[in-house]
C-alpha positions as a Markdown table, in Angstrom:
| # | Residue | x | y | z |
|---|---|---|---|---|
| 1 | Unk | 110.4 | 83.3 | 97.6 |
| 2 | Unk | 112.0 | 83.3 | 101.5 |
| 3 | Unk | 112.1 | 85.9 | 102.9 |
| 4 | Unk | 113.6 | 87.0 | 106.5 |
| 5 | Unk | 111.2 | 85.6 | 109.6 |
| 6 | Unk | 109.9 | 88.4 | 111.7 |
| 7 | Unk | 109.8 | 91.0 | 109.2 |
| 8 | Unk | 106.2 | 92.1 | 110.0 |
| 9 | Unk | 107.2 | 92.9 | 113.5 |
| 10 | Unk | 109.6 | 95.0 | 112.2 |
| 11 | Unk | 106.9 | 97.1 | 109.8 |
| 12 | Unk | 105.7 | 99.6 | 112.5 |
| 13 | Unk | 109.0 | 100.4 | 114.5 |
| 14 | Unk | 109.9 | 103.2 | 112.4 |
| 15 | Unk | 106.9 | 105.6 | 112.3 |
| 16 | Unk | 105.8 | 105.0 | 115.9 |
| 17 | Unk | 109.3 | 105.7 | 117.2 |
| 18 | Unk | 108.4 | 109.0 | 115.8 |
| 19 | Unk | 105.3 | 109.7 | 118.6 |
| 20 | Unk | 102.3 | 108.5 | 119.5 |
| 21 | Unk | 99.6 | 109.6 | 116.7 |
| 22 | Unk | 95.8 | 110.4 | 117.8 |
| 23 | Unk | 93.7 | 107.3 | 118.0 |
| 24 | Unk | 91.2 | 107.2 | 115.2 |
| 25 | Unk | 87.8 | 108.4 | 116.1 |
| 26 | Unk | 89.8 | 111.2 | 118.6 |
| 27 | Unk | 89.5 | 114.4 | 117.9 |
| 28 | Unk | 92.5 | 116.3 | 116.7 |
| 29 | Unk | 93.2 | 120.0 | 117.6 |
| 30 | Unk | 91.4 | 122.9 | 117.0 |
| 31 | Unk | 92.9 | 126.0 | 115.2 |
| 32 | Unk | 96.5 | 126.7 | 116.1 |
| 33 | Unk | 96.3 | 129.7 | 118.5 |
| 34 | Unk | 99.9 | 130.5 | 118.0 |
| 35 | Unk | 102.9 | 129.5 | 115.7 |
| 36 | Unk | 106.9 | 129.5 | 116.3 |
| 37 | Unk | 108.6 | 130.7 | 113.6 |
| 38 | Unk | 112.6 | 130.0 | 114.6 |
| 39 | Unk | 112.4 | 132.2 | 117.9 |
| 40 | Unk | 109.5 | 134.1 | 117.1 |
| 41 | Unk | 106.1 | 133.3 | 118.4 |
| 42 | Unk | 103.4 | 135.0 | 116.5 |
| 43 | Unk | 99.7 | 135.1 | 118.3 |
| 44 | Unk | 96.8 | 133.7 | 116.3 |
| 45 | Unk | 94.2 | 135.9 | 117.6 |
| 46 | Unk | 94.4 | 139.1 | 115.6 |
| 47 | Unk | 96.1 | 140.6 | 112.4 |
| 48 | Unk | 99.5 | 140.3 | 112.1 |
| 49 | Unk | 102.7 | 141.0 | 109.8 |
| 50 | Unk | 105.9 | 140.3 | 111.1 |
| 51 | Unk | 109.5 | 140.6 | 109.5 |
| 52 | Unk | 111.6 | 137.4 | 110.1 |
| 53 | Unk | 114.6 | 135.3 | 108.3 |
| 54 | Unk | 114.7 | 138.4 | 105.2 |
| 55 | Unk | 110.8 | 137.8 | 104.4 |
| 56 | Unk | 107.0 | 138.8 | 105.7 |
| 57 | Unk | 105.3 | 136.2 | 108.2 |
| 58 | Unk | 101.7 | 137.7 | 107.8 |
| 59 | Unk | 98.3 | 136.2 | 109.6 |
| 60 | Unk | 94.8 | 137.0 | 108.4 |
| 61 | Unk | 92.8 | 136.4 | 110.7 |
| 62 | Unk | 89.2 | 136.5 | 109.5 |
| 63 | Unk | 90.9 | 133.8 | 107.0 |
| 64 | Unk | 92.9 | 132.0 | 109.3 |
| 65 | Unk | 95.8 | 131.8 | 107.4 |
| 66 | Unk | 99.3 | 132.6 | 107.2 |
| 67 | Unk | 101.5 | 133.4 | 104.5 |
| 68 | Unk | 105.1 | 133.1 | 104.5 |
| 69 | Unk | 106.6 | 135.5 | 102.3 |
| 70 | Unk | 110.4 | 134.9 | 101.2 |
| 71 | Unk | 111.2 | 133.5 | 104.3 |
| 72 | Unk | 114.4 | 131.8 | 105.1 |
| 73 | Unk | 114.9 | 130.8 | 109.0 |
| 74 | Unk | 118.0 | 128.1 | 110.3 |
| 75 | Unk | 116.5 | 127.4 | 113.8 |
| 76 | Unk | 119.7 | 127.7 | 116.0 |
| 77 | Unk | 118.4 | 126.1 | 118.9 |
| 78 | Unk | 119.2 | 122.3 | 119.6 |
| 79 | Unk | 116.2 | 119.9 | 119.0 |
| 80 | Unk | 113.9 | 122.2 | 117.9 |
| 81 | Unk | 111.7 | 122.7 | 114.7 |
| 82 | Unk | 111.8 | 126.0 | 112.8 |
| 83 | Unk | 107.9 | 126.1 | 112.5 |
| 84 | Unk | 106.0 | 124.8 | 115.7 |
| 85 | Unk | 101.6 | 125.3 | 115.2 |
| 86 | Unk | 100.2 | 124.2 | 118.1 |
| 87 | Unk | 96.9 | 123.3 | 116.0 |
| 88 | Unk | 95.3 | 123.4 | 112.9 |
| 89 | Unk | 97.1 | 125.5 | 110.2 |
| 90 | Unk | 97.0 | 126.9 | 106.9 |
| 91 | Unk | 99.9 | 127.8 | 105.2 |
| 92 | Unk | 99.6 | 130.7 | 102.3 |
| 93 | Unk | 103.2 | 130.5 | 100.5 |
| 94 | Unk | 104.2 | 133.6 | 98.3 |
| 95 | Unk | 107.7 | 133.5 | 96.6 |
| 96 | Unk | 110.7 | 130.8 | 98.2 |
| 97 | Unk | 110.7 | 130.0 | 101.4 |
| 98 | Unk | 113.2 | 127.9 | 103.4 |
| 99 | Unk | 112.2 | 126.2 | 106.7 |
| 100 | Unk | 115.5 | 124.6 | 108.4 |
| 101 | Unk | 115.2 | 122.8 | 112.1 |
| 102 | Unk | 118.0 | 122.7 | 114.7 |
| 103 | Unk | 120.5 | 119.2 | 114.7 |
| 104 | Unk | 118.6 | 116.9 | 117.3 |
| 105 | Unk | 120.2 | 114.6 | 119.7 |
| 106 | Unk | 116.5 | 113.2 | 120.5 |
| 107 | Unk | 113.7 | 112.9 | 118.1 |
| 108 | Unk | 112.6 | 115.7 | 116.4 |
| 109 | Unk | 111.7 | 117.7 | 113.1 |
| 110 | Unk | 112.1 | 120.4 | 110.8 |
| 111 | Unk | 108.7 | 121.9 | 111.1 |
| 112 | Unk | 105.8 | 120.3 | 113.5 |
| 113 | Unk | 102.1 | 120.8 | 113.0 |
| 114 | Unk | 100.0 | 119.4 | 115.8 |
| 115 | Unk | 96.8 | 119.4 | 113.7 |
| 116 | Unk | 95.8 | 119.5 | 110.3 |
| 117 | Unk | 98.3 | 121.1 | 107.6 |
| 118 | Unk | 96.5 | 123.2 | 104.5 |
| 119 | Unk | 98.9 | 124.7 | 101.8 |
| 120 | Unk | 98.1 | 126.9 | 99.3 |
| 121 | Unk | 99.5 | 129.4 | 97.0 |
| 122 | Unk | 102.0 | 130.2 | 94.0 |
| 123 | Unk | 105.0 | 130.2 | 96.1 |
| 124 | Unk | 107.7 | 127.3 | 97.5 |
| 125 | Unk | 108.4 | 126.1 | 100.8 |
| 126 | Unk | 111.4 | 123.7 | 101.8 |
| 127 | Unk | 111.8 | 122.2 | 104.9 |
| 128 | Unk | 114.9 | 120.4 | 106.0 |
| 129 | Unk | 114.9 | 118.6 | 109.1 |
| 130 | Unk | 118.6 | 119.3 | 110.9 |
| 131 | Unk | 120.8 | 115.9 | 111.5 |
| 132 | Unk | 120.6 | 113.5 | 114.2 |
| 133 | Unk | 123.5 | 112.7 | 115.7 |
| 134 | Unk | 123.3 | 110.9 | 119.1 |
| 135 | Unk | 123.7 | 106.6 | 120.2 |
| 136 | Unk | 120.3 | 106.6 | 121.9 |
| 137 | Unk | 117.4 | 105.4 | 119.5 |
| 138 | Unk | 115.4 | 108.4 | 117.9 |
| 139 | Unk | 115.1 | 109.9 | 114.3 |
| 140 | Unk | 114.9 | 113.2 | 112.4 |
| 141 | Unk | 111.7 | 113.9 | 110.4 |
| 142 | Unk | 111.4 | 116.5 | 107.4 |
| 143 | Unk | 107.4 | 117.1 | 108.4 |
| 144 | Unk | 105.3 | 115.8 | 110.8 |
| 145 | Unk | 101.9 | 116.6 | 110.9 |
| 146 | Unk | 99.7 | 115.3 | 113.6 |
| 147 | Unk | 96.3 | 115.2 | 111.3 |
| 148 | Unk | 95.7 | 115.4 | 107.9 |
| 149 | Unk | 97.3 | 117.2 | 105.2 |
| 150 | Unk | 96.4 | 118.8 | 102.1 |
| 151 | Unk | 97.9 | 120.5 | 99.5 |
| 152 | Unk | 96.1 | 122.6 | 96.5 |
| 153 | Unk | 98.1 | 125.0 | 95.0 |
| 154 | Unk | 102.4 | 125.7 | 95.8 |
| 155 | Unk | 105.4 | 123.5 | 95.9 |
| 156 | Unk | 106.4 | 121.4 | 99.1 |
| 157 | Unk | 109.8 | 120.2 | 99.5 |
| 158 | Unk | 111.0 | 118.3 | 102.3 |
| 159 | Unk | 114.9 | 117.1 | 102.9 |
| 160 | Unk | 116.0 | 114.9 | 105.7 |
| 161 | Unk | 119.9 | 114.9 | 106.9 |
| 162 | Unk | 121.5 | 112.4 | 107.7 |
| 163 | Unk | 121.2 | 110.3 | 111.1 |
| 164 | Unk | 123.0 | 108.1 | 113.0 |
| 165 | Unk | 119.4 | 105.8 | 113.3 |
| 166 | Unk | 116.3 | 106.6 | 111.7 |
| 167 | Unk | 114.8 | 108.9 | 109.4 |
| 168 | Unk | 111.7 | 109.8 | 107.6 |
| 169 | Unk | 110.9 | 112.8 | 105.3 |
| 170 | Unk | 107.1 | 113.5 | 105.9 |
| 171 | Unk | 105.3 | 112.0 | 108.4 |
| 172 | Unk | 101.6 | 112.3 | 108.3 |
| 173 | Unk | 99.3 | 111.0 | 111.6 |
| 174 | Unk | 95.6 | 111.3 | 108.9 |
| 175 | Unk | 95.5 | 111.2 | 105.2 |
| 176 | Unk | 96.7 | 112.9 | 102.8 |
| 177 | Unk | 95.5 | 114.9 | 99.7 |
| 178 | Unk | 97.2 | 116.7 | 97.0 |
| 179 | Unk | 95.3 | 118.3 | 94.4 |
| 180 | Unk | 95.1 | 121.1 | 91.7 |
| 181 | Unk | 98.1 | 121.8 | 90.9 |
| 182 | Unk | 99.8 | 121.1 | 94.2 |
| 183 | Unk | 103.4 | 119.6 | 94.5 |
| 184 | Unk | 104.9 | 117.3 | 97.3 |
| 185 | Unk | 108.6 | 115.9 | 97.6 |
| 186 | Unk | 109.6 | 114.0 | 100.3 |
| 187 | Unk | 113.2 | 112.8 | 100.5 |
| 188 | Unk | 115.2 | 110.9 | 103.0 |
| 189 | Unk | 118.7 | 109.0 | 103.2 |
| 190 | Unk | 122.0 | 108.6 | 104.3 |
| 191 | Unk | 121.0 | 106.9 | 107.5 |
| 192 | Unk | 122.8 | 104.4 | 109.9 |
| 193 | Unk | 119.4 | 102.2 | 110.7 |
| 194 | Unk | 115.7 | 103.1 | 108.8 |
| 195 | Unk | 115.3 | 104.9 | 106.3 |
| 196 | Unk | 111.4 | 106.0 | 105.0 |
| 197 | Unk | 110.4 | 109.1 | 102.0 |
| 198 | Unk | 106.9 | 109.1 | 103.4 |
| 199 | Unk | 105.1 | 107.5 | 106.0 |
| 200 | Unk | 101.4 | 107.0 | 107.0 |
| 201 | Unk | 101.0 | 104.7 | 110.6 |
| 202 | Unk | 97.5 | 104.9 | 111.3 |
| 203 | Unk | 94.9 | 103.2 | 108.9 |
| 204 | Unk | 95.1 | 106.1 | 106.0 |
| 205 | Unk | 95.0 | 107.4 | 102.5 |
| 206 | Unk | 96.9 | 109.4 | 99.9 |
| 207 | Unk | 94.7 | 110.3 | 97.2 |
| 208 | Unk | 96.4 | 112.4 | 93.9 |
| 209 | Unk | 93.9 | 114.3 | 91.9 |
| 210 | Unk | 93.5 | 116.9 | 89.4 |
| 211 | Unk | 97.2 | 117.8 | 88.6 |
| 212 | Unk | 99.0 | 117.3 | 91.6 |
| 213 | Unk | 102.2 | 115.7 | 92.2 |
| 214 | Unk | 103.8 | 113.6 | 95.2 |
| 215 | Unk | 107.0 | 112.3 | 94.9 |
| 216 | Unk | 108.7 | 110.7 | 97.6 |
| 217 | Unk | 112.7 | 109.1 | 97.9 |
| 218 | Unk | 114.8 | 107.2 | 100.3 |
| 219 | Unk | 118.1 | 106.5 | 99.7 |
| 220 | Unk | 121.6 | 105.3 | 100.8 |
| 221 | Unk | 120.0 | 103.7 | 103.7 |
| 222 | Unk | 123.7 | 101.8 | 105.3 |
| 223 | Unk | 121.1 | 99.8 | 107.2 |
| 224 | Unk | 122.6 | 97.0 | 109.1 |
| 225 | Unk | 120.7 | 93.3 | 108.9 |
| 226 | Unk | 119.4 | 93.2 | 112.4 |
| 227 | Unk | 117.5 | 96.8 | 111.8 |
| 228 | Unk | 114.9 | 95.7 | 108.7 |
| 229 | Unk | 114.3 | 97.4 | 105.4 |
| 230 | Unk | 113.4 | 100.7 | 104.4 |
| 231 | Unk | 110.6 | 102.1 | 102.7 |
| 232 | Unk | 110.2 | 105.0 | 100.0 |
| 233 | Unk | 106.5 | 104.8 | 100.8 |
| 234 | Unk | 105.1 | 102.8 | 103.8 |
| 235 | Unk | 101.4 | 102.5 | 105.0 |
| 236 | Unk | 100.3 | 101.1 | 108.4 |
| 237 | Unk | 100.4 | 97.0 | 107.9 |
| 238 | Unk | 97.8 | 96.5 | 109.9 |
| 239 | Unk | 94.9 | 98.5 | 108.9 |
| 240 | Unk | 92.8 | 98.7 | 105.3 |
| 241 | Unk | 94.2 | 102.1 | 103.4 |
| 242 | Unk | 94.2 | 103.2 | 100.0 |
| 243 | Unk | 96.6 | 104.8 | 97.6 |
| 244 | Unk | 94.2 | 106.8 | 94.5 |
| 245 | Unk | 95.5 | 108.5 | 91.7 |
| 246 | Unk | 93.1 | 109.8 | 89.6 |
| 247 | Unk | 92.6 | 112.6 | 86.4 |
| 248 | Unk | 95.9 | 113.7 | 85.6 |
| 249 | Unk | 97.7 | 113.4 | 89.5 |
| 250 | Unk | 100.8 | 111.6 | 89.7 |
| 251 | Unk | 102.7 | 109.0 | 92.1 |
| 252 | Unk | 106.2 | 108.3 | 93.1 |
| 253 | Unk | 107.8 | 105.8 | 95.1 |
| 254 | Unk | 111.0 | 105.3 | 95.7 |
| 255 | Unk | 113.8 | 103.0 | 97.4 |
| 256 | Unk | 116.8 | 102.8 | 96.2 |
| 257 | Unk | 120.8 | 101.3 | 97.9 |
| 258 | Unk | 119.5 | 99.8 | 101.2 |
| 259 | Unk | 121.4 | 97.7 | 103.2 |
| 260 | Unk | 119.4 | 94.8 | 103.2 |
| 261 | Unk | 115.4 | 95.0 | 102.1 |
| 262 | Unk | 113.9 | 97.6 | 100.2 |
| 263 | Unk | 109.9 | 98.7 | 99.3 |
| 264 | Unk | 109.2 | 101.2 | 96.9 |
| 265 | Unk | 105.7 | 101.1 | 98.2 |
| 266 | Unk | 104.9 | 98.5 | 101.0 |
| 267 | Unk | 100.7 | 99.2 | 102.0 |
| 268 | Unk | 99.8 | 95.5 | 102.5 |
| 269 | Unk | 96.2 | 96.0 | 103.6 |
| 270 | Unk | 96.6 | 99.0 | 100.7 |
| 271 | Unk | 94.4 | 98.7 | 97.8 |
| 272 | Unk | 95.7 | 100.9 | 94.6 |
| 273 | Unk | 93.8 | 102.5 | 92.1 |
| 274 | Unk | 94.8 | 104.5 | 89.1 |
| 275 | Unk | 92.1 | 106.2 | 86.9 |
| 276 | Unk | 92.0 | 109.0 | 84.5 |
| 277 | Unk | 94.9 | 109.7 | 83.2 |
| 278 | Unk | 97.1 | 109.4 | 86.6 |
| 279 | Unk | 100.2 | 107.5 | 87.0 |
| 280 | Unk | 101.5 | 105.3 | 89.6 |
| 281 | Unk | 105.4 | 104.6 | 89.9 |
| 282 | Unk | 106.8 | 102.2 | 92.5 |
| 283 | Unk | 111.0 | 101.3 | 91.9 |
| 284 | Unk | 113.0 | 99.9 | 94.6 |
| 285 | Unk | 116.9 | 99.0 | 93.4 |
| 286 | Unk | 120.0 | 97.6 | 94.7 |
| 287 | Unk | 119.4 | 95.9 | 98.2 |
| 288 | Unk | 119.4 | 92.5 | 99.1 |
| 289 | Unk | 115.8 | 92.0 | 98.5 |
| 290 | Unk | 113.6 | 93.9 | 96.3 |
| 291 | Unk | 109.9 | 94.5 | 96.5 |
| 292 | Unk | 109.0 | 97.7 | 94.4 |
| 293 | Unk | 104.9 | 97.3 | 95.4 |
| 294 | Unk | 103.7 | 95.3 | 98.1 |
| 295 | Unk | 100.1 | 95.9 | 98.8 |
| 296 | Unk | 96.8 | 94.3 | 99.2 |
| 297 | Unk | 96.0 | 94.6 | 95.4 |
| 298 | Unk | 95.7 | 97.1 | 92.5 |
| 299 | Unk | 92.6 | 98.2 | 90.2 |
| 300 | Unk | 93.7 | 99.8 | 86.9 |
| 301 | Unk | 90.8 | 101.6 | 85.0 |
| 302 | Unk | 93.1 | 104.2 | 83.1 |
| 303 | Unk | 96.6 | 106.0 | 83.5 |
| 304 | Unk | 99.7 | 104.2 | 84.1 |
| 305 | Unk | 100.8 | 101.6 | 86.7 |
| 306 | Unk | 104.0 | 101.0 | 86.3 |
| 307 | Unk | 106.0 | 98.9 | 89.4 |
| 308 | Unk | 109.9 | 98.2 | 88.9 |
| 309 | Unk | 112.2 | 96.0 | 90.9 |
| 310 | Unk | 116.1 | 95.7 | 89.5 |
| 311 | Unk | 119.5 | 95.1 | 90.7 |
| 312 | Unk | 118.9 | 92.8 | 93.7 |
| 313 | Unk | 121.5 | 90.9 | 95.5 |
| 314 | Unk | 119.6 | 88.2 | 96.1 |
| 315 | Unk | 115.3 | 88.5 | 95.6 |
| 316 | Unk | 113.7 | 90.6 | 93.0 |
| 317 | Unk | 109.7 | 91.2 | 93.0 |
| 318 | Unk | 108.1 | 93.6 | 90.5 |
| 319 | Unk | 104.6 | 93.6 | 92.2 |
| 320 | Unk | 103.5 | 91.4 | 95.9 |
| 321 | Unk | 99.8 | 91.3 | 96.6 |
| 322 | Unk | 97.8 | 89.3 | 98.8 |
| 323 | Unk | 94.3 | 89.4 | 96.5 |
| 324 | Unk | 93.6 | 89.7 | 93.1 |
| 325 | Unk | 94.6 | 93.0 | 91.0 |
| 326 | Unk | 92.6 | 94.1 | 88.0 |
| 327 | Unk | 92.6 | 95.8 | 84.5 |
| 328 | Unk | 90.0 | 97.6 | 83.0 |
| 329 | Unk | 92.1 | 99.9 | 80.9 |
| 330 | Unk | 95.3 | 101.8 | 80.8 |
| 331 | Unk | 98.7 | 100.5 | 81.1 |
| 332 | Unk | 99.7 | 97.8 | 83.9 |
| 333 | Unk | 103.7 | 97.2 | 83.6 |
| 334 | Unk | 105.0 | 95.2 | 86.2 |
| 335 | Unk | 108.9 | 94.5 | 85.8 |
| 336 | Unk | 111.2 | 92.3 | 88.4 |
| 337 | Unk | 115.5 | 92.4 | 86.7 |
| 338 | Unk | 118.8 | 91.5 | 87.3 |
| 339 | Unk | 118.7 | 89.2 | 90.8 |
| 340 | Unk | 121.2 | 86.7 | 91.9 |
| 341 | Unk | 118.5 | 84.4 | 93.0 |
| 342 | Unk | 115.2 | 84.6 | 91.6 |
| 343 | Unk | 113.1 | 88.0 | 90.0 |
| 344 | Unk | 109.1 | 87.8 | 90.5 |
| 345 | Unk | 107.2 | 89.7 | 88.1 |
| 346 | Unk | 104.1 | 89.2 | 90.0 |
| 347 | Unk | 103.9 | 87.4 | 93.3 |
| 348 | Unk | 101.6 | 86.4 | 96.9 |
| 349 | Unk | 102.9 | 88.8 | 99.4 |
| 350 | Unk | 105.6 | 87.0 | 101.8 |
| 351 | Unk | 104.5 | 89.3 | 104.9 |
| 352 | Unk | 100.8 | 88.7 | 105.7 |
| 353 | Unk | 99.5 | 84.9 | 103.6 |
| 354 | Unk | 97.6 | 85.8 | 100.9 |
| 355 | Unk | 93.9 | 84.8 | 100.5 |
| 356 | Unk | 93.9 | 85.0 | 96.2 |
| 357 | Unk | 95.2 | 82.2 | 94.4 |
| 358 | Unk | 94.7 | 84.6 | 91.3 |
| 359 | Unk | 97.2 | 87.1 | 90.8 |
| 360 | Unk | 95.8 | 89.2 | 87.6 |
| 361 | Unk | 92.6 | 89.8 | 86.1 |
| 362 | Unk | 92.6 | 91.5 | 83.1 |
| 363 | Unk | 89.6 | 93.2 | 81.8 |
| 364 | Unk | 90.8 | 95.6 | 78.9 |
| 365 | Unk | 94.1 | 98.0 | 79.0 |
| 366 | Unk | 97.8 | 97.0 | 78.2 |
| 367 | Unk | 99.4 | 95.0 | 80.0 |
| 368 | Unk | 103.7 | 94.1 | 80.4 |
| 369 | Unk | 104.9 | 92.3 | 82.6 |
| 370 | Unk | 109.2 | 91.0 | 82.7 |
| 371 | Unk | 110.9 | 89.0 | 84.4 |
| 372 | Unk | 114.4 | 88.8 | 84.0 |
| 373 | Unk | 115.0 | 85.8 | 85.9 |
| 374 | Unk | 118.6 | 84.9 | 87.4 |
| 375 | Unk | 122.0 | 86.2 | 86.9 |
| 376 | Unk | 123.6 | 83.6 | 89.6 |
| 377 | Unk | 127.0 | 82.7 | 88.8 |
């Protein structure tokens, strides 16, 4: 399968237009000692309850964290977030909350954590990133958080407007975990150059445990050729990460109407593993060319894995890996539909050369894989 020459050069340019993330091994920061809440700064360093946007912002401080209570802020203020921490933070949400940043003409975000991000609680948050609308290169992010992040308990949902170049819903500089009964959505589109749901560019994981949910979109990406695909899930290309889904916690990836080349999921030095009863869903739809999973390889021991490629105007791959996958139980459904030129249901990655000549093991489990070949005229 050809694809464009160059294309890994083009893998990183996204996230790290975003900033530059800690190295690993650095130390991130320590406990936020203040956090800007539209224009209100609230001090870290006692008790506090404040009223803001028709809700409570309170601060425990023996607990270290803060709970947003019914709060609804639009931050009016050109390229700037609605919820700066300047460190470490832990978010208690109580009821629905709505977090929206200022339109950017430079880089920016709807909320900005430069530490590690901890959510709990029964309640929602939102956070919509406000557009970009400017000729110079930059992006609008929903979420950016400098560390890692974590979610336990409480819904997350993060919107991207549009942009006249990139944009990215959550960007996260450590790994990521979502667990209990935590939920995550991270949707981006409509843009004029990259589009990305969720990105990770330093060598990190996503693991989804217990019952938690992550879910992760991007969409109507006009991207012209000379700009490269877009991603509904993308992992550094250069280092060893890991995307784990395991008891009952659930995956989605998705890319769907780019311009020109589309990953549901593109981890290339990513292994995948599904156990338990988790499931894994990777789609990528109408582009030019289609890879719904391209990764280092996948290990099935239970759950669902389920990677979907259709509508392409020219490639379509179901599942691209450079080593071997395995199945030792569960489902395995790999499906590559409806391309003008040629659909792979399981392929050698065309970014980095692959070092397997064997595509699939198979152990135990259920496995379907389709290939609908051609429809060229």
């Amino acid at each position: 399968m050809k694809r464009k020459a160059g294309l890994s050069s083009l893998i990183l340019i996204l996230c790290l237009m975003v900033v530059l993330f800690s190295l690993p091994g650095m130390a991130l920061a320590a406990d936020a000692n203040s956090v800007q809440i539209g224009d209100t700064t609230i001090p870290l360093d006692a008790n506090a309850s404040v009223s803001i946007g028709g809700g409570t912002v309170s601060y425990d401080l023996a607990s270290k964290v803060l709970t947003l209570d019914n709060v609804n802020v639009t931050q009016e203020t050109i390229n700037t977030p609605a919820l700066v921490a300047n460190g470490d933070l832990t978010l208690n949400l109580v009821g629905v909350n709505t977090l929206r940043g200022a339109n950017m003409t430079s880089t920016g975000y709807g909320m900005h954590v430069l530490g590690e991000l901890t959510i709990q609680g029964s309640g929602q948050l939102t956070v919509i990133a406000g557009e970009y609308n400017s000729e110079d290169d930059g992006s609008n992010t929903g979420l950016k958080v400098d560390g890692n992040f974590s979610i336990s308990s409480g819904t997350l949902l993060i919107e991207c407007s549009a942009s006249t170049k990139d944009s990215n819903g959550l960007v996260v500089g450590g790994d990521i975990n979502v667990s209990g009964t935590g939920k995550v959505s991270a949707i981006t589109g409509t843009v004029a150059k990259q589009a990305t749901g969720t990105c990770l560019p330093n060598s990190t994981s996503i693991t989804v445990s217990g019952q938690g949910e992550f879910y992760t979109k991007a969409s109507f990406c006009t991207t012209l050729k000379e700009y490269g695909p877009c991603y509904g899930f993308f992992a550094n290309a250069n280092n060893p990460n890991a995307i784990t889904i395991a008891d009952e916690g659930s995956f989605t990836a998705i890319c769907e109407t780019p311009k020109v080349q589309g990953f549901g999921v593109l981890a290339v030095e990513g292994t995948i593993s599904v156990s338990g009863s988790g499931t894994y869903s990777a789609i990528c739809r109408n582009s030019e060319h289609n890879d719904a999973t391209n990764a280092n390889y996948a290990e099935v021991r239970g759950g669902t894995f389920s990677s979907f490629s259709d509508t392409a105007l020219n490639t379509s791959t179901g599942l691209a890996t450079r080593n071997t996958s395995t199945v030792f139980g569960g489902n395995f459904i790999v499906q590559a539909m409806s391309a003008k030129n040629a659909s792979n249901g399981i392929t050698n990655s065309s970014i980095f050369s692959a070092t397997s000549d064997t595509l699939l093991k198979i152990e135990g489990g259920n496995v379907l894989i389709t290939c609908d070949n051609t429809t060229s005229e």
